[in-house]
N, C-alpha and C positions, 0 to 999 in steps of 0.2 A: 735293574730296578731304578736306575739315575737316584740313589736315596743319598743326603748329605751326609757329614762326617757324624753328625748328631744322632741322625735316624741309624744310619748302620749298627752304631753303640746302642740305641734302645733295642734295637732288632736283636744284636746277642743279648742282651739282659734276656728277655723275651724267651729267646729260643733256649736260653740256660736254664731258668725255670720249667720250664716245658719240658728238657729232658730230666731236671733233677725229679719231678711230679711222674714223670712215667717213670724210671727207672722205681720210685718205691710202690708204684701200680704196680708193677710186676713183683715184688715181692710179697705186696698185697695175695695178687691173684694165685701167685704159686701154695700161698698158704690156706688158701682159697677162704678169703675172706672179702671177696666181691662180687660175690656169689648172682646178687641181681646186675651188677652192670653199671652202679650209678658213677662211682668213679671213673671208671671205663670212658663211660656219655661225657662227665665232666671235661674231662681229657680232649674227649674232641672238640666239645662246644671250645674248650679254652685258645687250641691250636685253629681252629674256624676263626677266631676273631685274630687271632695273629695275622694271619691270612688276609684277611681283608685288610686289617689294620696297616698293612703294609705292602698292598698290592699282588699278593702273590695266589691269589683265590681264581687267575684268569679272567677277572670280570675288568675290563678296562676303565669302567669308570670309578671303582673303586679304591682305585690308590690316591692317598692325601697328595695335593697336590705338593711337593718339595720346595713350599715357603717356611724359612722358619725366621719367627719373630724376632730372634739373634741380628739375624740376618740381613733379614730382606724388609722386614718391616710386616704389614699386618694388610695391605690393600687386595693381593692378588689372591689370597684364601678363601675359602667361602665355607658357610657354616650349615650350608645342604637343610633350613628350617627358619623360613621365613620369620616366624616372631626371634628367632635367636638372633638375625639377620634389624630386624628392626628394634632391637633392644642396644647392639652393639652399634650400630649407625647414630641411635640416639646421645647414647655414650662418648662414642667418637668427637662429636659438633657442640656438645654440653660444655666444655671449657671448664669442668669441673674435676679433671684427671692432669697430671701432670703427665711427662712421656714416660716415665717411671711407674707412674700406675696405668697409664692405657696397655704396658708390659703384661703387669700383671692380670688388668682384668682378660685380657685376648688369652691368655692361659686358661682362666676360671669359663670362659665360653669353649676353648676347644675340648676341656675338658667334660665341660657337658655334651658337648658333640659325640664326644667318645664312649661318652655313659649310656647315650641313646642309641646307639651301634649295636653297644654290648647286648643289650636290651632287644633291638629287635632280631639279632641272630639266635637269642635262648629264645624267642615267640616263634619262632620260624623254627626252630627245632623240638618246642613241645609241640605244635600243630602238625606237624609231620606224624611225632611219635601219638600221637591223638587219633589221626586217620588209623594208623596199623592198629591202635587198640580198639576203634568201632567194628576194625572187619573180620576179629577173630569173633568166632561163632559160640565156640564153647570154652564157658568159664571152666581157667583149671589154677591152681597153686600158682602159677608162672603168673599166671595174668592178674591176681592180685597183688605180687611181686610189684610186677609194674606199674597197677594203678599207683601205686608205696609209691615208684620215681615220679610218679605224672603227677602225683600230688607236691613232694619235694622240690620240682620245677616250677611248680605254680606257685610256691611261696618261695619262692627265689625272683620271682618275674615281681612279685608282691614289692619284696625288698629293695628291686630295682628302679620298681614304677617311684615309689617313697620317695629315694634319694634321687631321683630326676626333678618330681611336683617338688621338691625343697632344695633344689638346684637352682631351679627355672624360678623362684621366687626371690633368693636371695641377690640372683643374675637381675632380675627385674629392680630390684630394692636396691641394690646399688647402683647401677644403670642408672635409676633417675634421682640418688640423693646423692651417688658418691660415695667414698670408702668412712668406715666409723671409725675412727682412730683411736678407739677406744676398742676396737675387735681386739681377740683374744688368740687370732690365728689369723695369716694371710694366707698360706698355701688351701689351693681348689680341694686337693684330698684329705687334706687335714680337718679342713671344715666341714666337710662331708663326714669326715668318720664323728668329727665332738657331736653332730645334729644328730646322727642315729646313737651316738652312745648314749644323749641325755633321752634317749624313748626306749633304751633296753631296761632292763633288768639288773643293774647295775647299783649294791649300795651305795652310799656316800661315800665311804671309805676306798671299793673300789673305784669309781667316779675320779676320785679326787685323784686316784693312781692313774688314773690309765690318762689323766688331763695331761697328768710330769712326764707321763711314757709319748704322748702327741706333739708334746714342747722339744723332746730330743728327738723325735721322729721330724719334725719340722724343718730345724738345723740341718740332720742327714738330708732333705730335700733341696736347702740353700747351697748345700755345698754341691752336691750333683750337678743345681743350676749352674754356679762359677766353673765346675772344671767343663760341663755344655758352651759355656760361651769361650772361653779358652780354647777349649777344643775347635770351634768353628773359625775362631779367631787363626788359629796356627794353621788350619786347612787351606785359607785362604793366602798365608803366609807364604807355602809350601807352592800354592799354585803360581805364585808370581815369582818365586827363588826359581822355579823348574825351567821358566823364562829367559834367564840372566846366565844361564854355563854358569856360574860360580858352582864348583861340587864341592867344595870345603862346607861353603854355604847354604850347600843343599841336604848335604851329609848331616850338618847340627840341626838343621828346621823340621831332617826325617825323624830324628834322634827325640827332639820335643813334642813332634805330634804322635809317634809311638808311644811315647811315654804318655801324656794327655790321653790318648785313646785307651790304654790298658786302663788308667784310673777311673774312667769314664764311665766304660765298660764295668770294675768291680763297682762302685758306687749306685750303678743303677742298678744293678743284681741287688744286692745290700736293700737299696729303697724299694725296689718291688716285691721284694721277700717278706720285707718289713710289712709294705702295705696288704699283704695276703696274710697276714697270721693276726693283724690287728682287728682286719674283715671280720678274719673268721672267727673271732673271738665274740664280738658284735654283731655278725648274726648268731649266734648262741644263745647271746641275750635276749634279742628279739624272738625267738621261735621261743625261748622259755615264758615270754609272753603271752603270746599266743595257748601255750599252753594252759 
C-alpha cells in the first residue's frame, strides 16, 4: 500500500474498531437481536470506507495520495472538490495564517474531504438497497422490515449532509476572516461534534457536560497529534540510521519507533472509540428531535 508510518497506525486503529464492532455483531446475531440486518449493513458500509479510505477497495484511484502534512507539507495533495480546492488556495496566499495555522486548517479541509467520502459511500449504498426494494413485487413483513433500514439510512445521510453544509461554511468563514481566537475548540471533530450538539436535544445542564467531556476529548486528540508527528519523526530517523551500518544505532532508533508506534497505535483506538460513542450519543439527540 506504500502507506507512511502514521497511516499504517491509523489503519490499525481502524481495522481494531472494525473487529471489536463485529465481534459484539456476533453476539448480537447469536442472540438474534438483529433480526433485520441493520447492524449487519452498518458493518459493511463502515469496513467499505476503510477500504477506500486506505486504498484497499481495488479502485486505483482511490487511495489518498501518501502526503502528510507532518511531513511533506500540503502542495502535492489534492482535495478531489473544486470549491474546497478554491477556498484552500485562497487561504493559502491571504497572509492571514501563520504556518502553524495553515497546519491546522489543511487538517479541518482534509477532514471534510473525508466527511464527503463517508457520505457518498452510505448514498451509493441506500441507492443500491432502493433498487432491490422497487423490484420486490409483493409486500410482505420483510419488506417493511426494510423500508424501517431505508428510512434509518436516510436520516443518517440527513445527519451527514448537516454536518458537511456546516463544515463547508465554517471552512468558507475562516478561509476568508482567519481563525477567531476567541474559538472555543480547534480540532475539525471537535467542532463538528459542539455544532450538532448545540441543535440536538440536549438540556443546559447536559450541554454544559458534554462541552467538559469535548475539552478532554480535545487534549486526547493533541496528544495523538504529538506522538503522529514523533512517530514520522523517528521513521524518518530509522531510514537514515539503516544507511550508516551503525547496528547499535540502529537497534535504539528500532527500539524508539516500536515504542512510538504502539503508543500511536493505542491512542488513536482511544480517539476513534471516543469519537464513535460521542456521535452516537448526538445522533440520539437529533433523531429525538425529529421526533
Amino acid at each position: 500500500l506504500h502507506l507512511s508510518a502514521v497511516k499504517l497506525a491509523e489503519l490499525h486503529s481502524d481495522l481494531k474498531i472494525q473487529e471489536k464492532d463485529e465481534l459484539s455483531w456476533k453476539k448480537l446475531k447469536a442472540e438474534g437481536l438483529d433480526e433485520d440486518g441493520e447492524k449487519e449493513a452498518k458493518l459493511r458500509r463502515n469496513l467499505n470506507v476503510i477500504m477506500t479510505k486506505y486504498g484497499m477497495n481495488g479502485k486505483k484511484d482511490s487511495q489518498l495520495v501518501d502526503t502528510n502534512y507532518i511531513k511533506d507539507g500540503t502542495e502535492s495533495d489534492t482535495l478531489d472538490d473544486p470549491r474546497l480546492e478554491k477556498l484552500w488556495s485562497k487561504a493559502k496566499t491571504s497572509g492571514k495564517f501563520s504556518d502553524e495555522e495553515l497546519d491546522k486548517l489543511w487538517r479541518e479541509f482534509k477532514h471534510h474531504k473525508e466527511k464527503i467520502r463517508e457520505y457518498n459511500i452510505l448514498l451509493e449504498t441506500v441507492s443500491r438497497t432502493e433498487d432491490i426494494h422497487k423490484n420486490v413485487i409483493n409486500p410482505s413483513e420483510e419488506n417493511l422490515v426494510k423500508e424501517e433500514i431505508l428510512h434509518n439510512k436516510h436520516r443518517e445521510l440527513k445527519d451527514k449532509l448537516r454536518s458537511i453544509n456546516q463544515g463547508f461554511e465554517r471552512l468558507r468563514k475562516v478561509s476568508h476572516q482567519g481563525y477567531d481566537t476567541t474559538s472555543e475548540f480547534e480540532e475539525p471533530r471537535v467542532i463538528d461534534l459542539w455544532d450538532m450538539a448545540k441543535s440536538a436535544n440536549f438540556t443546559e445542564k447536559e450541554l454544559e457536560s458534554f462541552r467538559e467531556e469535548l475539552k478532554h476529548f480535545e487534549a486526547k486528540i493533541e496528544k495523538h497529534h504529538h506522538y503522529q508527528k514523533q512517530l514520522e519523526i523517528s521513521h524518518q530517523k530509522l531510514k537514515h540510521v539503516e544507511g550508516t551500518g551503525d547496528k547499535d544505532h540502529l537497534n535504539r532508533n528500532k527500539e524508539k519507533y516500536a515504542m512510538l508506534e504502539e503508543k500511536t497505535k493505542e491512542l488513536g483506538y482511544k480517539v476513534k472509540k471516543h469519537l464513535q460513542d460521542l456521535s452516537s450519543r448526538i445522533s440520539q439527540g437529533l433523531q429525538h428531535n425529529e421526533l
